[in-house]
C-alpha positions as CSV (number, residue, x, y, z in Angstrom):
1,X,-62.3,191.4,-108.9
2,X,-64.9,191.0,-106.0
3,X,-68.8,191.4,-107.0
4,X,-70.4,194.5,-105.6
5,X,-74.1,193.3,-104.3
6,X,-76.6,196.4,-104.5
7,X,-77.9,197.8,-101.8
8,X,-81.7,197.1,-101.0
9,X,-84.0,199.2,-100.0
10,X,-87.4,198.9,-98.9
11,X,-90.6,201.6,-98.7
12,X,-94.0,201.4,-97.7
13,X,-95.1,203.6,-100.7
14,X,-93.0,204.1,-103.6
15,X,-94.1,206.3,-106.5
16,X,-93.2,205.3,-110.2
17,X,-94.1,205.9,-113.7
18,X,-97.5,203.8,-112.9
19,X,-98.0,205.6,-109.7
20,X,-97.9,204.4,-106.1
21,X,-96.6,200.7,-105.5
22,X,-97.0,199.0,-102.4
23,X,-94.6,197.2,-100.4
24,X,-91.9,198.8,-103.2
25,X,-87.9,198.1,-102.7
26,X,-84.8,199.4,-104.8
27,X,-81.7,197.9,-105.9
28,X,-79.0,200.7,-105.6
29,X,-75.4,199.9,-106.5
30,X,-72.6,202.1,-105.8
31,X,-72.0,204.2,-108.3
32,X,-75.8,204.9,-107.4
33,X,-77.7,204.0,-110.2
34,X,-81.1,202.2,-109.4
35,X,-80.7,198.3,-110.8
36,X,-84.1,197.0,-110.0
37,X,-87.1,197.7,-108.7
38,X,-88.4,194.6,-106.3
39,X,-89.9,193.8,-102.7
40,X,-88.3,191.8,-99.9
41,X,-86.5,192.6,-97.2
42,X,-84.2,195.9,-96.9
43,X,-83.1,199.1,-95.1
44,X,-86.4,201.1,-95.2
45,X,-87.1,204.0,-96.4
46,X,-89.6,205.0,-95.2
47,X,-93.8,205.6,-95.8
48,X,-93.6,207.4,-98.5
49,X,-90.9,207.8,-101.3
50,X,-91.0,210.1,-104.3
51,X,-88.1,210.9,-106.9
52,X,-86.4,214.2,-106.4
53,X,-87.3,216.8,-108.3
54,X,-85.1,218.6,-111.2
55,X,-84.9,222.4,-110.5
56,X,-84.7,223.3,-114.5
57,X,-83.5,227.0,-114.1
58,X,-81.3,228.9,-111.4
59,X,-79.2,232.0,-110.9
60,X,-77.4,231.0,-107.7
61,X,-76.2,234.6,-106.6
62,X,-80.0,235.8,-106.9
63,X,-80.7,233.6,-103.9
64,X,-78.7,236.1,-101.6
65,X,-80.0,239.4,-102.8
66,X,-83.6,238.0,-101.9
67,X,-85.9,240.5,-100.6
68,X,-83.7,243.5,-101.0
69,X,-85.7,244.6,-103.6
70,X,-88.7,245.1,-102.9
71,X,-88.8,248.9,-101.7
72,X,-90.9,251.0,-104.1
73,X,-88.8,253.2,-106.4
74,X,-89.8,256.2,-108.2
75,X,-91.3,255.0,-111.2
76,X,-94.0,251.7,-111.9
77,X,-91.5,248.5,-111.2
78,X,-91.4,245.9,-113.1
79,X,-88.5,243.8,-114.5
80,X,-87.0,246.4,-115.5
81,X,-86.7,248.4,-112.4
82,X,-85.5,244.8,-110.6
83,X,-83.1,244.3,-112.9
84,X,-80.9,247.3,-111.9
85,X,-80.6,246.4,-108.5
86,X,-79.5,243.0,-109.3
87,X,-76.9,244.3,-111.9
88,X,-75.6,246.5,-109.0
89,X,-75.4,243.4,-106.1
90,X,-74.1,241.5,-108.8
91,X,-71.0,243.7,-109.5
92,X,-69.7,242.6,-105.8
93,X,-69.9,239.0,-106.2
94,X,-66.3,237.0,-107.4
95,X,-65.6,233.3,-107.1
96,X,-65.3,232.9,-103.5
97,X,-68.4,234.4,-102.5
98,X,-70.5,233.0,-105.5
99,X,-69.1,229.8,-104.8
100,X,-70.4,230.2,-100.8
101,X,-73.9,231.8,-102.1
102,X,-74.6,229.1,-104.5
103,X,-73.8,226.4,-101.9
104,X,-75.9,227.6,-99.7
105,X,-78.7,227.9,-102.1
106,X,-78.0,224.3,-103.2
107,X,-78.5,223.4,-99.3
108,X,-81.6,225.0,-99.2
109,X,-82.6,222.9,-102.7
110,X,-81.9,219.7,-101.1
111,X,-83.5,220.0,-97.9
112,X,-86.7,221.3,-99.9
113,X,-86.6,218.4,-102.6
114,X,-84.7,219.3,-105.3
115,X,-82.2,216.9,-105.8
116,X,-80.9,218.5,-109.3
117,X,-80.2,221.9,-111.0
118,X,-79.7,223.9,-114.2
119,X,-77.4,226.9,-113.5
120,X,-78.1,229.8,-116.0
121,X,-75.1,231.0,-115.6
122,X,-74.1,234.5,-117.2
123,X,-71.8,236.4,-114.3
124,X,-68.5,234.9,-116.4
125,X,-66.1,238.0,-116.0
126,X,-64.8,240.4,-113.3
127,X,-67.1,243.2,-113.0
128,X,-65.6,245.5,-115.9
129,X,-65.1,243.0,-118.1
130,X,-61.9,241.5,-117.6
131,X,-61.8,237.6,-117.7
132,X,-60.6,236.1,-115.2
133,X,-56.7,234.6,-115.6
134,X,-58.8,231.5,-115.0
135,X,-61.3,232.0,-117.6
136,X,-63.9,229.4,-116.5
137,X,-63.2,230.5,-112.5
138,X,-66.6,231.5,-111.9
139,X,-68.1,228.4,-113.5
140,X,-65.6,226.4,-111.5
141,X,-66.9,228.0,-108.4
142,X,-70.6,226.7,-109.3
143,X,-68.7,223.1,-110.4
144,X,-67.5,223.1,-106.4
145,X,-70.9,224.4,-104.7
146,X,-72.8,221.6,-105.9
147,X,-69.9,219.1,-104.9
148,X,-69.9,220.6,-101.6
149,X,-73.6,220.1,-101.1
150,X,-73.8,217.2,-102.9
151,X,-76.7,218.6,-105.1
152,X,-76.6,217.2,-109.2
153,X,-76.0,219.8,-111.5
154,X,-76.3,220.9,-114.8
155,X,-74.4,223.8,-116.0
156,X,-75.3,226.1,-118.5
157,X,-73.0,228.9,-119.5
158,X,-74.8,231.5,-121.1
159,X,-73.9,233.9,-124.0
160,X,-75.0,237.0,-124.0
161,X,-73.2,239.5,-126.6
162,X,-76.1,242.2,-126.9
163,X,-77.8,244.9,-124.7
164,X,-81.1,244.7,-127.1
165,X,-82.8,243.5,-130.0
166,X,-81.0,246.4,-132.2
167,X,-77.6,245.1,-131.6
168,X,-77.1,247.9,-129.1
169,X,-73.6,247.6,-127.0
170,X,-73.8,246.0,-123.4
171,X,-73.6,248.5,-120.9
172,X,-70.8,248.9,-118.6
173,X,-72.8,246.8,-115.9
174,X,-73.5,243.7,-118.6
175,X,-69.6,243.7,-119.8
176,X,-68.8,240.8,-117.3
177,X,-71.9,238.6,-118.7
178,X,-70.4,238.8,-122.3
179,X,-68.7,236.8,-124.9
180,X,-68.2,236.7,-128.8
181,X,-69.0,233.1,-130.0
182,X,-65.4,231.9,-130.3
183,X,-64.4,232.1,-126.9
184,X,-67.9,231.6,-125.8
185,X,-67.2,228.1,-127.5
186,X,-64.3,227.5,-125.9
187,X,-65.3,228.0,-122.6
188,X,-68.1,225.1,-123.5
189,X,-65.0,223.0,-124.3
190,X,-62.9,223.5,-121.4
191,X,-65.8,222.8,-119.5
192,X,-67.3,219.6,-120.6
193,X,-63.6,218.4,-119.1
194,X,-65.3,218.1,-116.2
195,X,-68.7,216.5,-116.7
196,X,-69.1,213.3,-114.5
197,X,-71.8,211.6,-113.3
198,X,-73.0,214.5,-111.4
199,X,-72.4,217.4,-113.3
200,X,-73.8,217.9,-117.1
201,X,-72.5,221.1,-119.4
202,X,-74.9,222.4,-121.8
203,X,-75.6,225.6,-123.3
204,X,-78.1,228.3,-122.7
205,X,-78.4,231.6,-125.1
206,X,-79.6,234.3,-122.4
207,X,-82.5,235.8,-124.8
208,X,-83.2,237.1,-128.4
209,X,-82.3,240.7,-127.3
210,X,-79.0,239.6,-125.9
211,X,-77.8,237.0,-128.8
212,X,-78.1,238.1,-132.4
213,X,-79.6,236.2,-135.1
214,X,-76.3,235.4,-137.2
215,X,-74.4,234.5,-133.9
216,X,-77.2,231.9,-132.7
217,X,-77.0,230.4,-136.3
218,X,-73.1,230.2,-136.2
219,X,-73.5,228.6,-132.3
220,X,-76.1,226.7,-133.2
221,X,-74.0,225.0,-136.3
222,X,-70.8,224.5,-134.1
223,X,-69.9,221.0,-133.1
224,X,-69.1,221.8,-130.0
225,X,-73.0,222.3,-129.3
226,X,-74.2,219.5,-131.0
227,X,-75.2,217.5,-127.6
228,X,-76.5,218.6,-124.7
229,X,-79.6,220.7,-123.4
230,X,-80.3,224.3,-124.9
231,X,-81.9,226.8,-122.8
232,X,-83.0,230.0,-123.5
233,X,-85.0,232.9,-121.8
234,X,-87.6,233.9,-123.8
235,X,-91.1,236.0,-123.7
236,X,-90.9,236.7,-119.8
237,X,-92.3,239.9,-120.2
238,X,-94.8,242.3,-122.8
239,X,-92.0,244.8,-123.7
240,X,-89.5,242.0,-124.6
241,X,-92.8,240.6,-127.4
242,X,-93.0,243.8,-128.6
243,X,-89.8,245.0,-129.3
244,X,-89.3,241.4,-130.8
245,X,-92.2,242.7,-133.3
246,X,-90.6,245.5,-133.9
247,X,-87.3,244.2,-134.8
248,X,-88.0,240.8,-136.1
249,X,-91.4,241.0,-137.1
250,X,-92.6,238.2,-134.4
251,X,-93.1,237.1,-131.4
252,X,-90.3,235.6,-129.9
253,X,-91.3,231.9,-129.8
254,X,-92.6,232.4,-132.8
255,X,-89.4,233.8,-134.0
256,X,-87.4,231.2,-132.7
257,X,-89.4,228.2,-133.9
258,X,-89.2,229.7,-137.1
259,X,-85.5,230.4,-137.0
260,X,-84.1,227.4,-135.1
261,X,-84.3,223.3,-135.1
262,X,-86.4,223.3,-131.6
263,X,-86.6,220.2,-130.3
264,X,-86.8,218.0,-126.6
265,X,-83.1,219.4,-126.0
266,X,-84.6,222.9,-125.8
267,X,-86.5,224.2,-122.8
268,X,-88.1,227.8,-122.7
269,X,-87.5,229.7,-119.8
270,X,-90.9,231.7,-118.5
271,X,-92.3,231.4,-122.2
272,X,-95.2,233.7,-119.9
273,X,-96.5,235.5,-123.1
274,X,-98.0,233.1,-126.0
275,X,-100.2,233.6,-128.1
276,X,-103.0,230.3,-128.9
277,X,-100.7,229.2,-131.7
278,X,-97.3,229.5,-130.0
279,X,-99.1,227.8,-127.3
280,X,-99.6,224.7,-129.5
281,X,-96.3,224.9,-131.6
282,X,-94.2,224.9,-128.6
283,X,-96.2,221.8,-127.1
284,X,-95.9,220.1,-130.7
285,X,-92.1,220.6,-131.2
286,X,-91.4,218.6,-127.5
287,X,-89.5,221.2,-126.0
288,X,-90.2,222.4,-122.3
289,X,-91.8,225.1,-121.2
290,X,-89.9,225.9,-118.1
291,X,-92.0,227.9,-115.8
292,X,-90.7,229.7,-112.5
293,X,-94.1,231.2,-111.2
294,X,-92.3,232.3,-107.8
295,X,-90.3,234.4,-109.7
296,X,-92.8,235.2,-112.1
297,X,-95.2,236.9,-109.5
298,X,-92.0,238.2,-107.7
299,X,-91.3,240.7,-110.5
300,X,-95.0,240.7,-112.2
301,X,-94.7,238.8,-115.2
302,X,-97.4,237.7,-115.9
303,X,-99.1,234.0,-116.6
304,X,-97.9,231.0,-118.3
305,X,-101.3,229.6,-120.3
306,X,-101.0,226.6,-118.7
307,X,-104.5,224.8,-119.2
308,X,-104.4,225.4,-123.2
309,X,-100.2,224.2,-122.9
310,X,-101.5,221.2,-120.9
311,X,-104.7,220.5,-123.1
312,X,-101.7,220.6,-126.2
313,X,-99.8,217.9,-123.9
314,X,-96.8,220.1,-123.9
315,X,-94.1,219.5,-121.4
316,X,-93.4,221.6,-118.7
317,X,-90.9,221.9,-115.5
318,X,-90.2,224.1,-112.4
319,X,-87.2,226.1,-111.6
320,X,-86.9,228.7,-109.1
321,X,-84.8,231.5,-110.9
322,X,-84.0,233.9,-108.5
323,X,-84.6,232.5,-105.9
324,X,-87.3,234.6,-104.0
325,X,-88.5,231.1,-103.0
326,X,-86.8,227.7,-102.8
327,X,-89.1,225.1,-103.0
328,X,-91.3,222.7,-105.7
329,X,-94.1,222.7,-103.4
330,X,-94.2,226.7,-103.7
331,X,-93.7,226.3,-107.6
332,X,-95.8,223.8,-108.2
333,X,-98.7,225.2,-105.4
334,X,-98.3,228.9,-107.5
335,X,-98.1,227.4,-110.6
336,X,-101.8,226.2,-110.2
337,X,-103.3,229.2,-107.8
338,X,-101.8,231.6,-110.6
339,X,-104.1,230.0,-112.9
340,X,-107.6,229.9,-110.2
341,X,-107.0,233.7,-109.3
342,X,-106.7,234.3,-113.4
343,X,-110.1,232.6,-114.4
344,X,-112.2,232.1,-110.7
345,X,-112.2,228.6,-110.8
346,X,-110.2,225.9,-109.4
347,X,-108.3,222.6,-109.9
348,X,-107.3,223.7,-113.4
349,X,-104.3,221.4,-114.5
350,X,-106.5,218.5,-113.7
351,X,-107.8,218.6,-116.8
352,X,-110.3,215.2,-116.5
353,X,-113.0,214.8,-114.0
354,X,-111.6,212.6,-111.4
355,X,-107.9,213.7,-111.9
356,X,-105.5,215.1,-109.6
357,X,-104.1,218.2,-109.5
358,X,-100.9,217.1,-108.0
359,X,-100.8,214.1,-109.5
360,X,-100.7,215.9,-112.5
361,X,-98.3,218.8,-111.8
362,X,-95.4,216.5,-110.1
363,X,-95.3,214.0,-112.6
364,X,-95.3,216.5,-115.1
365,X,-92.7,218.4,-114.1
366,X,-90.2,215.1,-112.9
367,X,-90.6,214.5,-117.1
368,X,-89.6,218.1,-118.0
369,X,-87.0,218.5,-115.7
370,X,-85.4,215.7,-116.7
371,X,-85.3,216.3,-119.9
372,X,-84.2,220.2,-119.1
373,X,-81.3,218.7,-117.4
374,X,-80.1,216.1,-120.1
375,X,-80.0,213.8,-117.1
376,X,-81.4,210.5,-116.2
377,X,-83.5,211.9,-113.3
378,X,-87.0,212.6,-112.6
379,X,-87.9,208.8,-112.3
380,X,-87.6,205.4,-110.0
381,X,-87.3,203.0,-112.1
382,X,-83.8,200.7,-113.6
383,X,-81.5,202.3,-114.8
384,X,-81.9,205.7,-113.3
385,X,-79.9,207.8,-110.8
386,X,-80.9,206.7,-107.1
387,X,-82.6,210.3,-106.8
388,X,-85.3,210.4,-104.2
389,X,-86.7,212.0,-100.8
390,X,-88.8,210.3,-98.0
391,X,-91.6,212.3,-97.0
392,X,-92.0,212.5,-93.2
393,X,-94.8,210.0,-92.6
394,X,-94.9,211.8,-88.2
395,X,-96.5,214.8,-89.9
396,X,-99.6,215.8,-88.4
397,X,-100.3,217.4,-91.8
398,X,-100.0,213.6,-93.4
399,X,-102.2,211.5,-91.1
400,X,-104.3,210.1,-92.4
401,X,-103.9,210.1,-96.0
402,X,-103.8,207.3,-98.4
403,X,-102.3,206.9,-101.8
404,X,-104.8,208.8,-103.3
405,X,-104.7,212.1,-101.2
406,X,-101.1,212.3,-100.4
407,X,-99.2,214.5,-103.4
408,X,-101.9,216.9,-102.9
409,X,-101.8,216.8,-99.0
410,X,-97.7,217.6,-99.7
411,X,-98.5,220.4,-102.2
412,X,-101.4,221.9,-100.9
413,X,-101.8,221.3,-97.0
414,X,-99.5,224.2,-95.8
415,X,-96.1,225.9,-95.3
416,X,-94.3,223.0,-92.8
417,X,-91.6,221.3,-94.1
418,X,-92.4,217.8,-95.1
419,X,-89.2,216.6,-96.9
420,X,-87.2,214.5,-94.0
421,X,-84.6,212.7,-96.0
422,X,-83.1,213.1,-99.5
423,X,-80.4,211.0,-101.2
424,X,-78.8,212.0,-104.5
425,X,-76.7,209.6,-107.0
426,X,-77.5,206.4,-103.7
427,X,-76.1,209.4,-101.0
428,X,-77.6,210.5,-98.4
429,X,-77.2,214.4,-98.3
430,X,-80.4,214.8,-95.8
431,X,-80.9,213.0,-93.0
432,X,-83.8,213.7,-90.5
433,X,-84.2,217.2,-92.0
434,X,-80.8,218.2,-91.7
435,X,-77.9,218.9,-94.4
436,X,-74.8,216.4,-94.2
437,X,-72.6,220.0,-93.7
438,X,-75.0,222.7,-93.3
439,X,-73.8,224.2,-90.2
440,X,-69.8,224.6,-92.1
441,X,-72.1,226.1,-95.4
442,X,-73.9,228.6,-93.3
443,X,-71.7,229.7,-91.5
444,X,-69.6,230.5,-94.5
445,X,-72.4,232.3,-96.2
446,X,-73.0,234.9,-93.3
447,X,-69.9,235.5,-93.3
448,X,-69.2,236.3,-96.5
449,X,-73.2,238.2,-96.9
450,X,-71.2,240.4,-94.3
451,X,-68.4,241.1,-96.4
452,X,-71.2,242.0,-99.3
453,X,-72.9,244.4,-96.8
454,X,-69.9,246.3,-96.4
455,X,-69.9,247.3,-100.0
């Protein structure tokens, strides 16, 4: 058997778990894992070379109802109001055209610097309930997306088996998102068949409300879920605290730290409504807050306490949910405007004098994401995936700046596209701005949002 020699690569700037090193180089083999970290000669990469970021929570076939939802109806929206049109786009969508939404979506990730996701996925049946004579075939749709695009994923089937905290039936629209926790489980089985290098299978429970406290414990126990991230919506908005009071007698974290062995394999998705001691028990028990604020301010959430999380040294990542926006910069830029418009100052999550505020926010959430995803990502450094984008250093908008200016020159300088080339797992899916098979993926998703208009 011959010896492979690594591929090296070469960057002017290359950011790490100490920060920006100079003159930086990679050692990339080919199943794409970084071996080493050195200088000399190389392919370069370019100026300046940051890890990808995780995308910690997704609903693909959000991404192409996008803006159609934002007509005023004839009561206050909210969630709530959103939440019926998505139920009604979402009765149209089988595998074929969730399988040409979500690789478009995954597209879009890439070329905005994403170079991994967590799928929340919950659309498992035909829309009245009826499995599929595949069972899996809508996961397995998601499964071939991300191959296409050549995006990392990590799936997350979801069980959902309630319309409520009271136990309440699912309504006709939520039959196709619904399991009982045997063939919940076995769909988590059947899955995990296919779990490679680039492709993960956890578990997410959609919310308190929609999983019942006897069926988390008897999910929670199996064997089957004894690896592997746990995700969970929880606290996104005030009703869903209060009925939780109602019911359960807590808040929902609350509740669920109470009730359940939280740990770093859990992340807590939105987690908008704390009070000061959730706040400090969530950041204590190493779990990640996983905060979407495009999505957040999309439907009116509300605000994630971020300073007090941050002061806690909780751990936090990004994800873009539904997709009204896809892109870290627009996270990660609302993440911390959120938080000036709240209190009328600025800079908040640099919480020194001196600090960074994007040199505190990207770090930050390469660490959660990583952990959200229960992959090696998030970091350049042996021993890692060979995850990473090259910022482009002809930008107008990056002239000029030096190691200590440019994350927040990329996060905070404006709207123009900065992300030139991407590789994922030592593949380059972005070249030069452009997708390795966008054109074929587009064209496949018009066509089939055309089919969806005729409904």
């Amino acid at each position: 058997m011959g010896i492979t020699i690594p591929t090296r690569y070469t960057a002017d700037r290359l950011w790490t778990v100490h920060g920006w090193t100079r003159d930086g180089g990679l050692l990339i083999d080919d199943g794409g894992q970084i071996t080493g970290l050195s200088g000399g000669e190389g392919e370069r990469l370019g100026h300046w070379v940051l890890p990808g970021m995780p995308n910690l929570h997704s609903h693909a076939f959000q991404r192409a109802m996008a803006g159609l939802a934002e007509r005023k109806g004839r009561s206050d929206d909210s969630f709530w109001t959103w939440r019926e049109t998505m139920y009604a786009f979402a009765a149209a969508i089988g595998p074929d055209e969730l399988q040409a939404i979500a690789a478009q979506l995954y597209v879009e990730m890439l070329k905005s610097g994403y170079t991994q996701v967590c799928e929340f996925h919950y659309l498992h049946h035909q829309p009245d309930g009826t499995p599929y004579a595949q069972p899996e075939a809508m996961s397995l749709a998601l499964i071939e997306a991300a191959r296409e695009a050549g995006i990392t994923l990590t799936l997350l089937p979801v069980l959902y088996m309630s319309g409520g905290f009271d136990g309440r039936p699912l309504t006709v629209r939520q039959r196709r998102f619904g399991h009982d926790v045997p063939s919940y489980l076995r769909l988590l089985e059947t899955l995990r068949a296919h779990e490679s290098d680039s492709l993960r299978v956890g578990m997410a429970l959609h919310s308190l409300r929609a999983v019942p406290e006897d069926a988390l414990r008897e999910v929670l126990a199996d064997d089957t879920t004894r690896h592997g991230p746990i995700h969970i919506h929880i606290a996104e908005q005030l009703g869903e605290v209060q009925d939780c009071l109602a019911t359960r007698r807590a808040r929902p974290v609350e509740w669920l730290l109470d009730h359940a062995e939280v740990d770093a394999r859990w992340t807590l998705v939105h987690a908008t409504h704390l009070s000061p001691h959730e706040t400090s028990r969530l950041a204590r028990s190493g779990a990640v807050a996983g905060v979407c604020p495009t999505t957040e301010a999309n439907l009116g959430d509300g605000l994630f306490p971020l300073a007090d999380y941050l002061d806690a040294h909780g751990t936090l990542g990004i994800g873009s949910d539904s997709h009204i926006s896809v892109s870290p910069v627009e996270e990660l830029r609302w993440l911390e405007y959120g938080q000036r418009l709240s209190t009328r100052h600025r800079n908040i999550a640099a919480r020194h004098q001196g600090d960074s505020v994007g040199e505190t926010l990207w770090p930050a959430a390469l660490r959660g994401g990583a952990l959200a995803a229960g992959l090696p990502v998030g970091e350049l450094r042996a021993g890692a995936r060979a995850d990473l984008l090259v910022l482009d250093d002809r930008a107008p908008l990056l002239a000029a700046r030096d190691e200590a200016s440019v994350i927040d020159s990329f996060l905070f300088a404006g709207n123009v596209p900065l992300v030139r080339d991407v590789m994922v797992g030592g593949q380059w899916v972005v070249r030069d701005f452009t997708h390795r098979d966008e054109d074929r993926i587009a064209a496949r998703y018009r066509s089939t949002m055309e089919r969806l208009a005729q409904h």
